[in-house]
N, C-alpha and C positions, 0 to 999 in steps of 0.2 A: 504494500500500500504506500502512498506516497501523501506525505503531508505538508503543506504550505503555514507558513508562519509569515505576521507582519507586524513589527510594534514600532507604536506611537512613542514615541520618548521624551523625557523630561528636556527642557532646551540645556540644562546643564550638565545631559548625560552626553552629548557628542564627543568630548575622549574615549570616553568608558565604550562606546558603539564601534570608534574608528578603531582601536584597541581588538576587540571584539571580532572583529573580521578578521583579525591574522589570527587569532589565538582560536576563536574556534573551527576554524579549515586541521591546524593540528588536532583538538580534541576529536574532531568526529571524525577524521580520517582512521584513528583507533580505534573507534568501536565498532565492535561486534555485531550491532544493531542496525549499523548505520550501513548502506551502501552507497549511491550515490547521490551525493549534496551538491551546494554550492548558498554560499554566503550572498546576501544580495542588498545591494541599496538601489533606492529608489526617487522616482523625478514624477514629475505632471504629464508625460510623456505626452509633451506637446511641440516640442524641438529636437529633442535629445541633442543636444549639447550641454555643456556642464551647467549652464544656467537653470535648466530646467531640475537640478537635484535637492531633492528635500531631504535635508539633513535629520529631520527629526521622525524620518519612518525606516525601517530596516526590516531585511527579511529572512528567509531561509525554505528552501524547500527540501526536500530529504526521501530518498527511498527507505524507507525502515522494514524492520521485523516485528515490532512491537511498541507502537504509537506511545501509548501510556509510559513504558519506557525514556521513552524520547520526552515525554511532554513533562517526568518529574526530572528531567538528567540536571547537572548543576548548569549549562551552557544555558538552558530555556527557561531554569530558577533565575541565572543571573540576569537573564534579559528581565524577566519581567519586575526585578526588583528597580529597574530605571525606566517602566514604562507605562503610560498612562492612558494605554487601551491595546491589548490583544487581539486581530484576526488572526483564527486556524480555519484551515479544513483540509478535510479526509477526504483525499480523491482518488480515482482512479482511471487509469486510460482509456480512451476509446480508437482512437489515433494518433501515430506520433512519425513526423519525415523530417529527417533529415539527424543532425548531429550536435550533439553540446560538447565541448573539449574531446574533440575527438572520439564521442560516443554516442552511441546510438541509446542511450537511457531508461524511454519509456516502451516497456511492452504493450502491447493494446490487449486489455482482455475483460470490454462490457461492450457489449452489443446490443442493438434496439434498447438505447437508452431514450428515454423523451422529457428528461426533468433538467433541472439548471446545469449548467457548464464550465467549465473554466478553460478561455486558450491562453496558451502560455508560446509565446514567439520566442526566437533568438536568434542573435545575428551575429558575428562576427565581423563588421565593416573593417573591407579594405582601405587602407589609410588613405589614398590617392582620389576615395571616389568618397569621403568626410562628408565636402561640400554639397556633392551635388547631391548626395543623400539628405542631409540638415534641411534643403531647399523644397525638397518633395514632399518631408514630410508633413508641413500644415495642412495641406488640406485635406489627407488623409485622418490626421488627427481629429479634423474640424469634420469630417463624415463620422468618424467612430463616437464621436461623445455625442451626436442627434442621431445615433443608429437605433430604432426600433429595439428595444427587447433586452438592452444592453443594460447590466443593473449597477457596472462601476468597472473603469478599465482606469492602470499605472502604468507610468513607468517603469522597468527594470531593467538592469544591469551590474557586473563583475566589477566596473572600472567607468569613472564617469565619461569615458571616451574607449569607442571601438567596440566597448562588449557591452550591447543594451538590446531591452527587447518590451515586450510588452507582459501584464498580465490583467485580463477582463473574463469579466462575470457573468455570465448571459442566463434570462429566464428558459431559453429552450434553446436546443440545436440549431432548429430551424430559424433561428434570430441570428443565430453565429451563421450561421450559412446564407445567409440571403446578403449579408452584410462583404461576407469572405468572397463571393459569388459573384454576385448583383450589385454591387457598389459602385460606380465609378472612377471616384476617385482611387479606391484601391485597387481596382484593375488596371489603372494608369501604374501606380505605381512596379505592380506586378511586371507590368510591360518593360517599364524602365528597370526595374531588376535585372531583367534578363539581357535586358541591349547594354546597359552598362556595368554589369557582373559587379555590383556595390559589395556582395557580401563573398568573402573568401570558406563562409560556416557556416550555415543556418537551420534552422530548426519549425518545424509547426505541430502542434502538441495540443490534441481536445481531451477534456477529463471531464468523466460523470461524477458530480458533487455528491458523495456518501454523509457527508455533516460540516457545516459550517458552525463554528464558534464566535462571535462580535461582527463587525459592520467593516468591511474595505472602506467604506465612505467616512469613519469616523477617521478626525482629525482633531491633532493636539490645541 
């Protein structure tokens, strides 16, 4: 199963967070529990450039063995001691193409799902094509936040430049697919992906929501 985490933080916990990212990449790389993570801050994912990063949310998603495990471990005690509101949830695959560091991560294994969703994007942007990426993306942006059905999409990313992606919430599949599909604006952009090969990695990833725990929408 695969669980997403995202906390809100005190404004005088950003040491404690930036800290937080190197230290636990080592702790969970050791556990037993753990299979494939990755630390994540996050932005208004309305530019993606460094402007766009909210300092005061952070996140983590994680392949586990044993959620509860995971959710008393000291690394997500210690988050929530500097935070002043918790989103989780329990997802699991329905789709997943392409690659996160060099991995292919999500198995798909729920089908004929027709309840809420999560896509989770990633990219690796080639350096050379930054620009003309940054430039594409508003109006993509400005279609995905008046998309029908859409109940709260972020920001994410590794590094506030080169490794950014997206994470949204949809009431039903068929909301994420009309949007992924039927949108214009992001079929443009799809288009230009491909003529100007922006991304040297990338990822598209849908998940049936098993239980969500607080609001993506709330904010410190």
């Amino acid at each position: 199963m695969i669980v997403v985490y995202f906390w809100d933080i005190e404004a005088g916990a950003v040491p404690f967070a930036l800290l937080s990212m190197a230290s636990d990449r080592f702790i969970l790389s050791r556990s037993s529990n753990v299979g494939f993570f990755k630390s994540l801050g996050t932005g208004k994912g309305e530019t993606f450039t460094p402007r766009d990063a909210n300092p005061l949310r952070w996140g983590l998603i994680a392949e586990v063995k044993d959620i509860n495990a995971l959710d008393k471990s000291p690394v997500v005690k210690r988050w929530r001691t500097h935070c002043v509101h918790e989103f989780r949830a329990i997802i699991e695959p329905i789709s997943s193409h392409g690659k996160w560091s060099k991995q292919e991560p999500f198995v798909p294994s729920v089908q004929n799902w027709e309840d809420k969703v999560i896509a989770i994007t990633r990219a690796r942007i080639a350096w050379k094509q930054n620009v003309r990426f940054w430039r594409a993306v508003p109006p993509v942006t400005a279609a995905l936040k008046s998309a029908t059905g859409l109940i709260a999409a972020i920001g994410i990313g590794e590094a506030p430049i080169g490794l950014q992606g997206t994470f949204s919430l949809w009431e039903t599949p068929a909301a994420l697919r009309e949007f992924a599909y039927r949108n214009q604006a992001h079929n443009d952009a799809i288009a230009a992906t491909k003529k100007y090969k922006w991304y040297s990695e990338e990822l598209f990833s849908r998940f049936a929501v098993r239980e969500i725990r607080g609001s993506i929408n709330s904010s410190p």
